[in-house]
C-alpha positions as CSV (number, residue, x, y, z in Angstrom):
1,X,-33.8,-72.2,-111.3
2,X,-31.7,-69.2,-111.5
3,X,-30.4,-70.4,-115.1
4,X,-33.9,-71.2,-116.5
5,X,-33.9,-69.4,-120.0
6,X,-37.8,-68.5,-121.2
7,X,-37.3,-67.5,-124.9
8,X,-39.0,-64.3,-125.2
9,X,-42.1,-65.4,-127.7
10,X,-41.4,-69.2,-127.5
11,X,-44.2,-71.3,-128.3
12,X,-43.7,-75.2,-128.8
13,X,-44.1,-76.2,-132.3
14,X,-46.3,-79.7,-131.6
15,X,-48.7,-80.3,-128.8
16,X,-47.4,-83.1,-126.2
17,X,-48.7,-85.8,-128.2
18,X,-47.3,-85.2,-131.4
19,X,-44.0,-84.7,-129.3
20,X,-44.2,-88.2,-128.0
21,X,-44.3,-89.4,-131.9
22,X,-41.3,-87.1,-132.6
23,X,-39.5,-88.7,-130.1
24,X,-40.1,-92.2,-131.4
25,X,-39.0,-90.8,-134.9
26,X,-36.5,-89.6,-133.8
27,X,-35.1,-92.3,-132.2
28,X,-35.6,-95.2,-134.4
29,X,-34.0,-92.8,-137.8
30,X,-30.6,-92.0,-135.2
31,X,-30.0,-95.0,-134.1
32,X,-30.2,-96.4,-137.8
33,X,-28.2,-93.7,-139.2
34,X,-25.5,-94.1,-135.9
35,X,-25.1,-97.9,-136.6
36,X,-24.3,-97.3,-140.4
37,X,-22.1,-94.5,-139.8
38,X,-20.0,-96.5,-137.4
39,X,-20.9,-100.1,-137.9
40,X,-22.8,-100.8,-134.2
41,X,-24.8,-103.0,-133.1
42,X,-27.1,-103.2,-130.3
43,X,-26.4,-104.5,-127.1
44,X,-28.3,-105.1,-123.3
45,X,-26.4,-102.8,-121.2
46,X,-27.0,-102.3,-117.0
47,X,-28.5,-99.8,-115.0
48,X,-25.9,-100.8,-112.2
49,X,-22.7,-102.1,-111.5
50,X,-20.6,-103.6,-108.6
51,X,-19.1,-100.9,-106.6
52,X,-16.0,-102.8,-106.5
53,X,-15.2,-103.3,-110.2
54,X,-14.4,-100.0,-111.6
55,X,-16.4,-100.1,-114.1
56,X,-18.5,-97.0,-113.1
57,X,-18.0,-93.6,-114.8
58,X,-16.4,-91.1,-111.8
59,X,-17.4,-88.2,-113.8
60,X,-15.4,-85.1,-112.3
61,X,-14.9,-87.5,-109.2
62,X,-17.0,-85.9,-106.8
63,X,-20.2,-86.6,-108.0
64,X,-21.8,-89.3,-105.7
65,X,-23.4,-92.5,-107.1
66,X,-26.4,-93.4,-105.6
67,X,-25.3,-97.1,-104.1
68,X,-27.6,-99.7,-102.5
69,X,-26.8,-102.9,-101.1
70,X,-28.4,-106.6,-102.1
71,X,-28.7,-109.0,-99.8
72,X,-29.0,-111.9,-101.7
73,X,-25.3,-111.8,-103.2
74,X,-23.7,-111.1,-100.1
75,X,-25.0,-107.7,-99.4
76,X,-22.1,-106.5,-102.3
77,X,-22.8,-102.7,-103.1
78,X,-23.7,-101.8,-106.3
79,X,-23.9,-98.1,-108.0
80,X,-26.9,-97.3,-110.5
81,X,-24.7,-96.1,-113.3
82,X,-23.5,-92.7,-114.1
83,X,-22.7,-93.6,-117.6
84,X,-21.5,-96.8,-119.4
85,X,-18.5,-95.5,-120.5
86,X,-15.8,-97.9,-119.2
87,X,-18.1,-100.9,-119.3
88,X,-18.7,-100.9,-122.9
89,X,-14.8,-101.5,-123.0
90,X,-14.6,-104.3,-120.9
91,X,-18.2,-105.6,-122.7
92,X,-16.7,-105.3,-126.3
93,X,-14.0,-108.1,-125.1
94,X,-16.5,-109.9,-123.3
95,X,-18.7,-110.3,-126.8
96,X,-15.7,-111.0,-128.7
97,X,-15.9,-107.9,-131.1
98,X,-12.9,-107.7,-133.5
99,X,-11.8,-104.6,-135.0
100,X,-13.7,-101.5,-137.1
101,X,-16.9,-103.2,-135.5
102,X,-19.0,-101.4,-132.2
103,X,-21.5,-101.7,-130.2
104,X,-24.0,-98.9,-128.2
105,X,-26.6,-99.4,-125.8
106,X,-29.7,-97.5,-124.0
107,X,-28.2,-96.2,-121.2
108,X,-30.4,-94.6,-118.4
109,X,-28.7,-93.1,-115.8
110,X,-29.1,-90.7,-112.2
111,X,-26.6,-88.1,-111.1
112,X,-28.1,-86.7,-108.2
113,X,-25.3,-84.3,-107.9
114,X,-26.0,-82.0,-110.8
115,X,-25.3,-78.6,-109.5
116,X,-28.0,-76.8,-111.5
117,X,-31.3,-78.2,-113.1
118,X,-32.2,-75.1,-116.0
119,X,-33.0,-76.0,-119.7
120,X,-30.1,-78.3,-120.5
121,X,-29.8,-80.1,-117.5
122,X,-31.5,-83.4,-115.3
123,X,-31.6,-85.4,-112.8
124,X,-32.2,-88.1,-115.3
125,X,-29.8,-89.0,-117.9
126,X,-30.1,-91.1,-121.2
127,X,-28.0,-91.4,-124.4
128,X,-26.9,-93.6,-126.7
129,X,-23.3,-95.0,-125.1
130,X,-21.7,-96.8,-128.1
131,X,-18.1,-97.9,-128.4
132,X,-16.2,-99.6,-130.9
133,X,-12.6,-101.5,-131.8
134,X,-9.9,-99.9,-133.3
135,X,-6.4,-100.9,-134.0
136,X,-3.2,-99.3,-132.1
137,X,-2.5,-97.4,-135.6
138,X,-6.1,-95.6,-135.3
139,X,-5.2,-94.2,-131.6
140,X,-4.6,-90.2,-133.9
141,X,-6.1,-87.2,-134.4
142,X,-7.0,-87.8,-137.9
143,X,-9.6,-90.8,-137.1
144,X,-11.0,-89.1,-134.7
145,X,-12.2,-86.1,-136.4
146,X,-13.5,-88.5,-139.3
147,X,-15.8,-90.3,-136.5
148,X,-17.0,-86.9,-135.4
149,X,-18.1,-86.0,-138.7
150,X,-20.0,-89.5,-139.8
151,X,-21.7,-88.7,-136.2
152,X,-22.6,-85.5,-137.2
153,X,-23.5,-86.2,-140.6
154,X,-25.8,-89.1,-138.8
155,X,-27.7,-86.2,-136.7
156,X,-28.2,-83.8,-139.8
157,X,-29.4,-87.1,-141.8
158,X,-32.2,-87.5,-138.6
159,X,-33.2,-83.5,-138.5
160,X,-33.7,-84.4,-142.6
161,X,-35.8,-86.6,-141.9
162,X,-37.5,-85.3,-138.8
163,X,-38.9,-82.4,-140.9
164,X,-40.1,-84.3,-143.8
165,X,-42.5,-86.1,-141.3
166,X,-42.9,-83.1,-139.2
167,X,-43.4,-80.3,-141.6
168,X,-44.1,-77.7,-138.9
169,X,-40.3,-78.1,-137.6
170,X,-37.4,-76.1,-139.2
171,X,-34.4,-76.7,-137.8
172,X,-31.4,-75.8,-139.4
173,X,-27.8,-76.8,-138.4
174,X,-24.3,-76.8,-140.0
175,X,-23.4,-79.9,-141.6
176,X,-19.4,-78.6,-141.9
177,X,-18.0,-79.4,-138.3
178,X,-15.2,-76.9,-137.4
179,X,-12.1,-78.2,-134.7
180,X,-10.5,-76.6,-132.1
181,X,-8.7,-77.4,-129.5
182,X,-9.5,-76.1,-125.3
183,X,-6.1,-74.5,-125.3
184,X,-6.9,-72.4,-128.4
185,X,-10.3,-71.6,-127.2
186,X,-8.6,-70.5,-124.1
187,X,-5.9,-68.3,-126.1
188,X,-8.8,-66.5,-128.4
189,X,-11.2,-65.7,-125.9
190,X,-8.8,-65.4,-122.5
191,X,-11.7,-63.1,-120.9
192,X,-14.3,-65.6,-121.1
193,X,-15.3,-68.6,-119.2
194,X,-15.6,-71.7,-120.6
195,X,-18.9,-72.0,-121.7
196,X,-18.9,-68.4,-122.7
197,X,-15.9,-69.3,-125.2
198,X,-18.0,-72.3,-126.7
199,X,-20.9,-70.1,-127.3
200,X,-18.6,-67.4,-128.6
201,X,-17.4,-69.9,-130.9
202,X,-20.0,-71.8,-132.0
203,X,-21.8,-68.8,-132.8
204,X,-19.4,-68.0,-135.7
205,X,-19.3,-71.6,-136.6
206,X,-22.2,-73.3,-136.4
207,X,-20.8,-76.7,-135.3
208,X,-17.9,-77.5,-133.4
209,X,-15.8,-80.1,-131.8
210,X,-13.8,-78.4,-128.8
211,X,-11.2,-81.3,-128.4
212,X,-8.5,-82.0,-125.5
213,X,-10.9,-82.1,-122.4
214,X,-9.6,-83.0,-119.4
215,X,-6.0,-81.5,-119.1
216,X,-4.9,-78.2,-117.4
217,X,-4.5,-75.3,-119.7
218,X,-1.7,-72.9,-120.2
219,X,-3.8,-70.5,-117.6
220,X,-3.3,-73.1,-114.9
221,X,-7.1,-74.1,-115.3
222,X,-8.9,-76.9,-116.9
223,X,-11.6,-76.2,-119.5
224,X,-14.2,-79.0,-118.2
225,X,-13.2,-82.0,-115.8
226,X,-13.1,-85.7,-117.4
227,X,-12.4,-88.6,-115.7
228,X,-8.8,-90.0,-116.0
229,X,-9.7,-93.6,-116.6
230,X,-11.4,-93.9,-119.6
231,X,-10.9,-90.8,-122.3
232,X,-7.4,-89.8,-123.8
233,X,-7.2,-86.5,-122.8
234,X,-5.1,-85.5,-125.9
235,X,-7.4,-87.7,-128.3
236,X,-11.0,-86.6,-127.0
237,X,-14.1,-83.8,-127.4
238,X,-17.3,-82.9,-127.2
239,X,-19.7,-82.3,-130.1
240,X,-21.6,-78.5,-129.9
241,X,-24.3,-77.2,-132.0
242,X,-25.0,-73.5,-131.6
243,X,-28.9,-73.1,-130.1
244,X,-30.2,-69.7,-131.4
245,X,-33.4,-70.2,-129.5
246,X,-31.4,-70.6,-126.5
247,X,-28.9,-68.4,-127.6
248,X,-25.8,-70.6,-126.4
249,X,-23.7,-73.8,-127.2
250,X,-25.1,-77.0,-126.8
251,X,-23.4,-79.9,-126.0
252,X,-25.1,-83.6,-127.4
253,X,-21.8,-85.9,-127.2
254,X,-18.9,-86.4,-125.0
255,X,-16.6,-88.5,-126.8
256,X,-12.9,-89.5,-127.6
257,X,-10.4,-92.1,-128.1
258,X,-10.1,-94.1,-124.9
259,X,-6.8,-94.4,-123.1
260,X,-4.0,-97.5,-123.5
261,X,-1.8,-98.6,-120.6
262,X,0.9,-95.6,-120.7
263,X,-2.2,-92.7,-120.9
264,X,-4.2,-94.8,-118.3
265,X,-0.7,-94.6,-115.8
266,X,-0.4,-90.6,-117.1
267,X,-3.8,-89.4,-116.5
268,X,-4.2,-91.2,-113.1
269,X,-0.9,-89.8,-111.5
270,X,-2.1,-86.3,-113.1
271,X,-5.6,-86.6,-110.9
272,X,-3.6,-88.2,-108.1
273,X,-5.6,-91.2,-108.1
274,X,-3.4,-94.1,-108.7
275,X,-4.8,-96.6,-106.3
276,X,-7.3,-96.9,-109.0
277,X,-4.9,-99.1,-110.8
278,X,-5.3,-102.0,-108.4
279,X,-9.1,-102.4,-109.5
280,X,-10.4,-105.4,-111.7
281,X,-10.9,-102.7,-114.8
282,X,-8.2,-101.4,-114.6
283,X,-5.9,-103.8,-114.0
284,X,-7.0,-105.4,-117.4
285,X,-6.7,-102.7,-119.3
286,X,-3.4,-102.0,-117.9
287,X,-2.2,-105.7,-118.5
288,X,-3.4,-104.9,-122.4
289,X,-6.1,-107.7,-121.9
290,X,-8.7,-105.1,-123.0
291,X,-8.9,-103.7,-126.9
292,X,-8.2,-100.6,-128.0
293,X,-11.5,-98.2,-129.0
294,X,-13.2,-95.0,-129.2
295,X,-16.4,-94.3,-128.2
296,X,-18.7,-91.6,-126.3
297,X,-22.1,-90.7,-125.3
298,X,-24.9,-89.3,-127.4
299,X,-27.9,-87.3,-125.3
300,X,-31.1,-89.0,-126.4
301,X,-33.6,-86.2,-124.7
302,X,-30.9,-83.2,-125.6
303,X,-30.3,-84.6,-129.7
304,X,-34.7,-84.5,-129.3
305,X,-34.6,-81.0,-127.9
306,X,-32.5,-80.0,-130.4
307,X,-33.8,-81.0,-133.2
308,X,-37.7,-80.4,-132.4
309,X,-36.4,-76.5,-131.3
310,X,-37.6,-77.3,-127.4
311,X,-36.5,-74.9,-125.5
312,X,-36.3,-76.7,-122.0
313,X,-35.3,-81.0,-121.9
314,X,-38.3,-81.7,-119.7
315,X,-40.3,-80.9,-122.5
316,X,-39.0,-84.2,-124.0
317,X,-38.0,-86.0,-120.8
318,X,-40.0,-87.1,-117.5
319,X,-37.8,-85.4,-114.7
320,X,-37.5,-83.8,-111.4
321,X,-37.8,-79.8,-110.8
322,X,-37.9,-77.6,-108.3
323,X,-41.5,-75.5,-107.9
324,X,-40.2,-72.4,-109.2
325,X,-39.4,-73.8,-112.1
326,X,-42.6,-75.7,-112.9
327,X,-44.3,-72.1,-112.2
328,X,-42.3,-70.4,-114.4
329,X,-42.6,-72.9,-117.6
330,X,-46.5,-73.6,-116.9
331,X,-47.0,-69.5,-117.0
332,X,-44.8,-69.5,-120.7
333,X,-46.9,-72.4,-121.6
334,X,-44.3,-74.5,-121.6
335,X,-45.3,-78.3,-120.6
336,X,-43.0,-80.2,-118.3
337,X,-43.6,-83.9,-118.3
Protein backbone atom coordinates (compact mmCIF):
# COMPACT_ATOMS: atom_id res chain seq x y z
CA UNK A 1 0.00 0.00 0.00
CA UNK A 2 2.58 2.50 0.75
CA UNK A 3 3.42 2.79 -3.14
CA UNK A 4 -0.28 3.02 -4.35
CA UNK A 5 -0.25 6.05 -6.76
CA UNK A 6 -4.06 7.81 -7.00
CA UNK A 7 -3.66 10.20 -10.08
CA UNK A 8 -4.88 13.40 -8.83
CA UNK A 9 -8.28 13.78 -11.14
CA UNK A 10 -8.10 10.15 -12.59
CA UNK A 11 -11.30 8.93 -13.75
CA UNK A 12 -11.42 5.55 -15.84
CA UNK A 13 -12.15 6.15 -19.38
CA UNK A 14 -14.80 2.94 -19.88
CA UNK A 15 -17.09 1.51 -17.28
CA UNK A 16 -16.12 -2.25 -16.15
CA UNK A 17 -17.90 -3.73 -18.91
CA UNK A 18 -16.60 -2.01 -21.70
CA UNK A 19 -13.16 -2.78 -20.07
CA UNK A 20 -13.82 -6.52 -20.23
CA UNK A 21 -14.40 -5.94 -24.17
CA UNK A 22 -11.08 -3.93 -24.30
CA UNK A 23 -9.41 -6.63 -22.91
CA UNK A 24 -10.67 -9.20 -25.45
CA UNK A 25 -9.60 -6.57 -28.16
CA UNK A 26 -6.82 -6.29 -27.00
CA UNK A 27 -5.75 -9.49 -26.82
CA UNK A 28 -6.83 -11.12 -29.87
CA UNK A 29 -5.12 -7.77 -32.20
CA UNK A 30 -1.54 -8.46 -29.96
CA UNK A 31 -1.32 -11.69 -30.29
CA UNK A 32 -1.95 -11.39 -34.14
CA UNK A 33 0.33 -8.62 -34.55
CA UNK A 34 3.19 -10.65 -32.14
CA UNK A 35 2.89 -13.84 -34.25
CA UNK A 36 3.59 -11.82 -37.59
CA UNK A 37 6.19 -9.81 -36.23
CA UNK A 38 8.11 -12.85 -35.11
CA UNK A 39 6.66 -15.78 -36.85
CA UNK A 40 4.96 -17.71 -33.56
CA UNK A 41 2.68 -19.98 -33.17
CA UNK A 42 0.64 -21.00 -30.38
CA UNK A 43 1.29 -23.61 -28.18
CA UNK A 44 -0.42 -25.50 -24.65
CA UNK A 45 1.98 -24.51 -22.07
CA UNK A 46 1.77 -25.72 -18.00
CA UNK A 47 0.81 -24.09 -15.02
CA UNK A 48 3.36 -26.44 -13.14
CA UNK A 49 6.41 -28.26 -13.46
CA UNK A 50 8.46 -31.03 -11.69
CA UNK A 51 10.44 -29.60 -9.04
CA UNK A 52 13.28 -31.73 -10.05
CA UNK A 53 13.71 -30.67 -13.74
CA UNK A 54 14.85 -27.20 -13.71
CA UNK A 55 12.69 -26.04 -15.80
CA UNK A 56 11.17 -23.49 -13.39
CA UNK A 57 12.09 -19.71 -13.69
CA UNK A 58 14.25 -18.85 -10.13
CA UNK A 59 13.55 -15.33 -10.72
CA UNK A 60 16.13 -13.31 -8.37
CA UNK A 61 16.44 -16.84 -6.60
CA UNK A 62 14.83 -16.17 -3.48
CA UNK A 63 11.49 -15.95 -4.47
CA UNK A 64 9.61 -19.15 -3.25
CA UNK A 65 7.44 -21.27 -5.60
CA UNK A 66 4.46 -22.38 -4.15
CA UNK A 67 5.10 -26.50 -4.38
CA UNK A 68 2.53 -29.21 -3.73
CA UNK A 69 2.94 -32.84 -3.80
CA UNK A 70 0.79 -35.61 -5.99
CA UNK A 71 0.28 -38.63 -4.85
CA UNK A 72 -0.60 -40.45 -7.71
CA UNK A 73 2.93 -40.14 -9.50
CA UNK A 74 4.82 -40.92 -6.58
CA UNK A 75 4.15 -38.04 -4.43
CA UNK A 76 6.97 -36.12 -6.90
CA UNK A 77 6.79 -32.23 -6.05
CA UNK A 78 5.82 -30.02 -8.49
CA UNK A 79 6.03 -25.91 -8.50
CA UNK A 80 3.11 -23.80 -10.12
CA UNK A 81 5.21 -21.84 -12.44
CA UNK A 82 6.83 -18.60 -11.98
CA UNK A 83 7.26 -18.09 -15.63
CA UNK A 84 7.84 -20.34 -18.64
CA UNK A 85 10.96 -19.02 -19.58
CA UNK A 86 13.28 -22.08 -19.68
CA UNK A 87 10.57 -24.50 -20.65
CA UNK A 88 9.68 -22.93 -23.88
CA UNK A 89 13.43 -23.89 -24.68
CA UNK A 90 13.41 -27.26 -23.85
CA UNK A 91 9.52 -27.30 -25.58
CA UNK A 92 10.78 -25.72 -28.93
CA UNK A 93 13.14 -29.01 -29.30
CA UNK A 94 10.45 -31.19 -28.06
CA UNK A 95 8.03 -29.81 -31.12
CA UNK A 96 10.72 -30.03 -33.55
CA UNK A 97 10.80 -26.22 -34.42
CA UNK A 98 13.67 -25.33 -36.93
CA UNK A 99 15.08 -22.07 -37.17
CA UNK A 100 13.62 -18.22 -37.64
CA UNK A 101 10.32 -20.03 -36.40
CA UNK A 102 8.66 -19.54 -32.48
CA UNK A 103 6.29 -20.33 -30.43
CA UNK A 104 4.49 -18.34 -27.20
CA UNK A 105 1.97 -19.47 -24.92
CA UNK A 106 -0.69 -18.12 -22.14
CA UNK A 107 1.23 -18.30 -19.22
CA UNK A 108 -0.57 -17.79 -15.78
CA UNK A 109 1.51 -17.67 -13.02
CA UNK A 110 1.77 -16.93 -8.80
CA UNK A 111 4.70 -15.27 -7.06
CA UNK A 112 3.65 -15.08 -3.72
CA UNK A 113 6.76 -13.33 -2.78
CA UNK A 114 6.25 -9.98 -4.46
CA UNK A 115 7.60 -7.52 -1.97
CA UNK A 116 5.02 -4.75 -2.68
CA UNK A 117 1.49 -5.04 -4.33
CA UNK A 118 0.88 -0.90 -5.67
CA UNK A 119 -0.34 -0.09 -9.28
CA UNK A 120 2.12 -2.22 -11.25
CA UNK A 121 2.37 -5.09 -9.33
CA UNK A 122 0.36 -8.78 -8.35
CA UNK A 123 0.06 -11.64 -6.84
CA UNK A 124 -1.06 -12.94 -10.15
CA UNK A 125 0.91 -12.98 -13.22
CA UNK A 126 0.10 -13.47 -16.97
CA UNK A 127 1.91 -12.63 -20.24
CA UNK A 128 2.50 -13.88 -23.34
CA UNK A 129 5.93 -16.20 -22.91
CA UNK A 130 7.09 -16.71 -26.53
CA UNK A 131 10.36 -17.98 -27.68
CA UNK A 132 11.88 -18.73 -30.94
CA UNK A 133 15.07 -20.49 -32.94
CA UNK A 134 17.83 -18.74 -34.02
CA UNK A 135 21.08 -19.70 -35.46
CA UNK A 136 24.60 -19.38 -33.48
CA UNK A 137 25.36 -16.31 -36.06
CA UNK A 138 22.14 -14.42 -34.63
CA UNK A 139 23.43 -14.74 -30.78
CA UNK A 140 24.47 -10.30 -31.41
CA UNK A 141 23.46 -7.17 -30.42
CA UNK A 142 22.21 -6.17 -33.75
CA UNK A 143 19.25 -8.96 -33.89
CA UNK A 144 18.26 -8.19 -30.87
CA UNK A 145 17.43 -4.67 -31.04
CA UNK A 146 15.65 -5.55 -34.46
CA UNK A 147 13.25 -8.06 -32.38
CA UNK A 148 12.66 -5.32 -29.84
CA UNK A 149 11.47 -2.95 -32.39
CA UNK A 150 8.98 -5.52 -34.54
CA UNK A 151 7.69 -6.03 -30.73
CA UNK A 152 7.20 -2.65 -30.18
CA UNK A 153 6.03 -1.83 -33.51
CA UNK A 154 3.42 -4.92 -32.77
CA UNK A 155 2.15 -2.93 -29.36
CA UNK A 156 1.78 0.54 -31.21
CA UNK A 157 -0.06 -1.50 -34.19
CA UNK A 158 -2.61 -2.83 -31.14
CA UNK A 159 -3.03 0.81 -29.25
CA UNK A 160 -3.90 1.81 -33.34
CA UNK A 161 -6.28 -0.25 -33.27
CA UNK A 162 -7.53 -0.16 -29.72
CA UNK A 163 -8.56 3.46 -30.27
CA UNK A 164 -10.26 3.06 -33.60
CA UNK A 165 -12.80 0.70 -31.72
CA UNK A 166 -12.59 2.55 -28.50
CA UNK A 167 -12.75 6.16 -29.51
CA UNK A 168 -12.89 7.43 -25.97
CA UNK A 169 -9.15 6.16 -25.39
CA UNK A 170 -6.09 8.30 -26.46
CA UNK A 171 -3.04 6.83 -25.77
CA UNK A 172 -0.08 7.99 -27.21
CA UNK A 173 3.36 6.29 -27.16
CA UNK A 174 6.74 6.49 -29.09
CA UNK A 175 7.03 4.28 -31.93
CA UNK A 176 11.17 5.13 -32.14
CA UNK A 177 12.63 2.79 -29.34
CA UNK A 178 15.86 4.40 -27.95
CA UNK A 179 18.83 1.75 -26.40
CA UNK A 180 20.85 1.96 -23.62
CA UNK A 181 22.72 -0.07 -21.74
CA UNK A 182 22.39 -0.52 -17.32
CA UNK A 183 25.99 0.54 -17.15
CA UNK A 184 25.32 3.81 -18.98
CA UNK A 185 22.16 4.42 -17.13
CA UNK A 186 24.28 4.02 -14.15
CA UNK A 187 27.15 6.45 -15.46
CA UNK A 188 24.37 9.40 -16.39
CA UNK A 189 22.31 9.37 -13.52
CA UNK A 190 24.97 7.98 -10.61
CA UNK A 191 22.59 9.69 -7.88
CA UNK A 192 19.54 7.78 -8.70
CA UNK A 193 18.32 4.44 -8.08
CA UNK A 194 17.37 2.26 -10.52
CA UNK A 195 14.05 2.75 -11.27
CA UNK A 196 14.50 6.39 -10.72
CA UNK A 197 17.18 6.31 -13.72
CA UNK A 198 14.48 4.41 -16.00
CA UNK A 199 12.00 7.03 -15.37
CA UNK A 200 14.54 9.72 -15.75
CA UNK A 201 15.23 8.32 -19.00
CA UNK A 202 12.27 7.27 -20.36
CA UNK A 203 10.87 10.53 -19.70
CA UNK A 204 13.16 12.22 -22.26
CA UNK A 205 12.63 9.31 -24.52
CA UNK A 206 9.55 7.96 -24.67
CA UNK A 207 10.50 4.32 -25.21
CA UNK A 208 13.37 2.46 -24.24
CA UNK A 209 15.16 -0.76 -24.04
CA UNK A 210 17.60 -0.71 -20.92
CA UNK A 211 19.75 -3.74 -22.00
CA UNK A 212 22.49 -5.88 -20.04
CA UNK A 213 20.31 -6.95 -16.90
CA UNK A 214 21.73 -9.18 -14.66
CA UNK A 215 25.44 -8.38 -14.25
CA UNK A 216 27.21 -6.14 -11.54
CA UNK A 217 27.91 -2.62 -12.53
CA UNK A 218 30.92 -0.54 -12.43
CA UNK A 219 29.44 0.79 -8.80
CA UNK A 220 29.70 -2.82 -7.45
CA UNK A 221 25.75 -3.03 -7.76
CA UNK A 222 23.48 -4.74 -10.09
CA UNK A 223 20.79 -2.74 -11.83
CA UNK A 224 17.83 -5.55 -11.46
CA UNK A 225 18.50 -9.34 -10.54
CA UNK A 226 17.99 -12.02 -13.53
CA UNK A 227 18.37 -15.47 -13.24
CA UNK A 228 21.66 -16.99 -14.51
CA UNK A 229 20.12 -19.88 -16.39
CA UNK A 230 18.21 -18.74 -19.03
CA UNK A 231 19.02 -14.87 -20.29
CA UNK A 232 22.49 -13.71 -21.70
CA UNK A 233 23.30 -11.24 -19.51
CA UNK A 234 25.24 -9.23 -22.20
CA UNK A 235 22.55 -10.04 -24.91
CA UNK A 236 19.18 -9.18 -22.87
CA UNK A 237 16.58 -6.13 -21.73
CA UNK A 238 13.59 -5.01 -20.82
CA UNK A 239 11.10 -2.98 -22.86
CA UNK A 240 9.78 0.55 -20.94
CA UNK A 241 7.18 2.91 -22.04
CA UNK A 242 7.06 6.13 -20.12
CA UNK A 243 3.41 6.35 -18.00
CA UNK A 244 2.56 10.08 -17.73
CA UNK A 245 -0.52 9.26 -15.80
CA UNK A 246 1.57 7.45 -13.49
CA UNK A 247 4.29 9.58 -13.90
CA UNK A 248 7.07 6.73 -14.11
CA UNK A 249 8.63 3.90 -16.36
CA UNK A 250 6.82 1.08 -17.10
CA UNK A 251 8.11 -2.15 -17.74
CA UNK A 252 5.75 -4.76 -20.23
CA UNK A 253 8.65 -7.25 -21.39
CA UNK A 254 11.58 -8.87 -20.00
CA UNK A 255 13.44 -10.28 -22.75
CA UNK A 256 16.85 -11.35 -24.34
CA UNK A 257 18.89 -13.77 -26.12
CA UNK A 258 19.14 -16.93 -24.08
CA UNK A 259 22.43 -18.31 -22.93
CA UNK A 260 24.68 -21.27 -24.90
CA UNK A 261 26.89 -23.66 -22.95
CA UNK A 262 30.04 -21.25 -22.19
CA UNK A 263 27.39 -18.16 -20.90
CA UNK A 264 25.32 -20.88 -19.08
CA UNK A 265 28.95 -22.14 -17.18
CA UNK A 266 29.73 -18.01 -16.82
CA UNK A 267 26.65 -16.81 -15.33
CA UNK A 268 26.22 -19.74 -12.92
CA UNK A 269 29.77 -19.50 -11.33
CA UNK A 270 29.06 -15.55 -11.21
CA UNK A 271 25.71 -16.35 -8.89
CA UNK A 272 27.55 -19.20 -7.23
CA UNK A 273 25.18 -21.71 -8.25
CA UNK A 274 26.81 -24.28 -10.19
CA UNK A 275 25.23 -27.41 -8.77
CA UNK A 276 22.55 -26.27 -11.08
CA UNK A 277 24.43 -27.80 -13.84
CA UNK A 278 23.79 -31.38 -12.82
CA UNK A 279 19.85 -30.80 -13.50
CA UNK A 280 18.03 -32.53 -16.49
CA UNK A 281 17.70 -28.74 -18.20
CA UNK A 282 20.60 -27.98 -17.81
CA UNK A 283 22.51 -30.63 -18.55
CA UNK A 284 20.97 -30.52 -22.12
CA UNK A 285 21.57 -27.35 -22.80
CA UNK A 286 24.98 -27.72 -21.66
CA UNK A 287 25.54 -30.96 -23.82
CA UNK A 288 24.23 -28.39 -26.90
CA UNK A 289 21.15 -30.84 -27.21
CA UNK A 290 18.94 -27.77 -26.83
CA UNK A 291 18.73 -24.91 -29.80
CA UNK A 292 19.79 -21.71 -29.69
CA UNK A 293 16.86 -18.79 -29.20
CA UNK A 294 15.60 -15.63 -27.92
CA UNK A 295 12.69 -15.02 -26.31
CA UNK A 296 10.96 -13.07 -23.27
CA UNK A 297 7.75 -12.29 -21.55
CA UNK A 298 5.12 -9.91 -22.54
CA UNK A 299 2.53 -8.54 -19.47
CA UNK A 300 -0.91 -9.38 -20.72
CA UNK A 301 -2.80 -7.28 -17.74
CA UNK A 302 0.21 -4.45 -17.76
CA UNK A 303 0.27 -4.07 -22.10
CA UNK A 304 -4.00 -3.68 -21.16
CA UNK A 305 -3.28 -1.08 -18.49
CA UNK A 306 -1.21 0.61 -20.59
CA UNK A 307 -2.84 1.00 -23.37
CA UNK A 308 -6.51 1.67 -21.95
CA UNK A 309 -4.57 4.57 -19.60
CA UNK A 310 -5.64 2.38 -16.13
CA UNK A 311 -4.06 3.67 -13.62
CA UNK A 312 -3.89 0.57 -11.19
CA UNK A 313 -3.49 -3.45 -12.90
CA UNK A 314 -6.48 -4.71 -10.86
CA UNK A 315 -8.47 -2.54 -12.83
CA UNK A 316 -7.82 -5.06 -15.62
CA UNK A 317 -6.87 -8.15 -13.63
CA UNK A 318 -8.80 -10.32 -10.77
CA UNK A 319 -6.14 -10.15 -7.85
CA UNK A 320 -5.38 -10.10 -4.22
CA UNK A 321 -5.08 -6.71 -2.08
CA UNK A 322 -4.63 -5.72 1.14
CA UNK A 323 -7.82 -3.51 2.73
CA UNK A 324 -6.14 -0.40 2.64
CA UNK A 325 -5.81 -0.53 -0.59
CA UNK A 326 -9.30 -1.54 -1.72
CA UNK A 327 -10.39 1.63 0.53
CA UNK A 328 -8.29 3.81 -1.04
CA UNK A 329 -9.17 2.88 -4.88
CA UNK A 330 -13.10 2.36 -4.02
CA UNK A 331 -12.92 6.26 -2.44
CA UNK A 332 -11.04 7.51 -6.03
CA UNK A 333 -13.58 5.53 -7.81
CA UNK A 334 -11.35 3.26 -8.97
CA UNK A 335 -12.87 -0.44 -9.40
CA UNK A 336 -10.70 -3.35 -8.38
CA UNK A 337 -11.92 -6.68 -9.79
Amino acid sequence: MERLTIPEGYRPRLNVYETQRAIEFIKQSFQKYLCAALNLKRVSAPLFVRSDTGLNDDLNGVERAVSFDVPAVGGSEFQVVHSLAKWKRWALKQYDFYEWKGLYTDMNAIRRDESVLDNLHSVYVDQWDWEKVISAADRNEAYLKETVRRIVSAICMTCDALKWEFPQLDTQLEREVTFVTSQELEDRYPELTPSERETAFAREHGTIFIMQIGKTLRSGKKHDGRAPDYDDWELNGDIIFYNPLLQRAFEVSSMGIRVDPASLRKQLRLAGCEERSTLPFHRALLSGELPQTIGGGIGQSRLCMLLMGCAHIGEVQSGVWDEETLRTCREAGIQLL
